[in-house]
DRENVEXSE-383424 format. One record per residue (C-alpha): x, y, z; residue number from 1; residue in one letter. Coordinates in steps of 0.2 Angstrom, whole numbers, plus 5000, padded with zeros to 4 digits. Example, Ala and Ser with C-alpha at 12.3 -4.5 7.8 and 13.67 -1.06 7.14 Angstrom:
% residues 2
NODE 5062 4978 5039 1 a
NODE 5068 4995 5036 2 s
***
This chain:
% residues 73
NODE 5031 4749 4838 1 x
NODE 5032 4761 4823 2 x
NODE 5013 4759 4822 3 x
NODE 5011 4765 4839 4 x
NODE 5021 4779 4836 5 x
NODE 5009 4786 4823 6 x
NODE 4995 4785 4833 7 x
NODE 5006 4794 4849 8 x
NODE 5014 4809 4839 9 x
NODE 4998 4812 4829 10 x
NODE 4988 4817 4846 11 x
NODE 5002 4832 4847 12 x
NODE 5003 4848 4840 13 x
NODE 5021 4859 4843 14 x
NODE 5018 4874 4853 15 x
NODE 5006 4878 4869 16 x
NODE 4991 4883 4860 17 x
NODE 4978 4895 4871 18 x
NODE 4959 4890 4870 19 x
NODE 4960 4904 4859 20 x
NODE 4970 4896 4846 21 x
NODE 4962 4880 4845 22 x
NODE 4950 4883 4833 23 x
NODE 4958 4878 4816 24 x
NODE 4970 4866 4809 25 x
NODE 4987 4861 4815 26 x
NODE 5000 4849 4809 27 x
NODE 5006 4837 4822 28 x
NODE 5022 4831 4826 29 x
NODE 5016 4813 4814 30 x
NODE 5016 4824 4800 31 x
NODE 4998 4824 4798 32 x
NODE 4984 4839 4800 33 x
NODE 4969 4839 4814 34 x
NODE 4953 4850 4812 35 x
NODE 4949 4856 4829 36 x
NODE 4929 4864 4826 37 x
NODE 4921 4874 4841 38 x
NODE 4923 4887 4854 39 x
NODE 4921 4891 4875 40 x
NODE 4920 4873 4881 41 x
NODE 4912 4864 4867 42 x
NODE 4927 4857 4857 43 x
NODE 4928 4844 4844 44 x
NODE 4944 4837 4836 45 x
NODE 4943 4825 4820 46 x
NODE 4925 4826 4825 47 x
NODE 4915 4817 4834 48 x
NODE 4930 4815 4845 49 x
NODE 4924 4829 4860 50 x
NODE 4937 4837 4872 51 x
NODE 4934 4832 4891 52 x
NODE 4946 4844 4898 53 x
NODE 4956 4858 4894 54 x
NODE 4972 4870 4894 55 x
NODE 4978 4859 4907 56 x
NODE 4996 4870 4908 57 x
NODE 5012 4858 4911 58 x
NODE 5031 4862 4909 59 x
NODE 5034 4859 4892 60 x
NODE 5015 4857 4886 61 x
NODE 4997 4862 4887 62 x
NODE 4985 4850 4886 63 x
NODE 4968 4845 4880 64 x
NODE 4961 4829 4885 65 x
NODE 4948 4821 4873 66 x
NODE 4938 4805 4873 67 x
NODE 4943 4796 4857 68 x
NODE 4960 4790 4851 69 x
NODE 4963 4798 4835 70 x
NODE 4969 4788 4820 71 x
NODE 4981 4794 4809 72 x
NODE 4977 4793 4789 73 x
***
């Protein structure tokens, strides 16, 4: 269980980022740092994970859908 959540906190990042403020490097809620490279609709996090869909706005949360599951180091 604690290995899955590692992998579950380090997919988010506190805050609602705006595609604007993707770009860059954020430290997630696992404690660990992702490198989000790109701009428009071409995004890549961790590369080559690629974002499918984006600024998807919820209650508490905006999100970015991509097509990999990112492991933490």
């Amino acid at each position: 269980m604690a290995t899955l959540t590692k992998i579950l906190t380090y997919h988010v990042v506190a805050g609602k980022l705006t595609p604007e403020q993707l770009a860059g490097t954020h430290k997630t809620l696992q404690g660990g740092d992702i490198t989000v490279a790109g701009s428009g609709e071409a995004f890549t996090v961790n590369a080559p994970a690629k974002l499918v869909c984006g600024n998807v706005q919820t209650a508490n949360a905006t999100v970015y859908i991509i097509d990999s599951v990112l492991m933490p180091q």
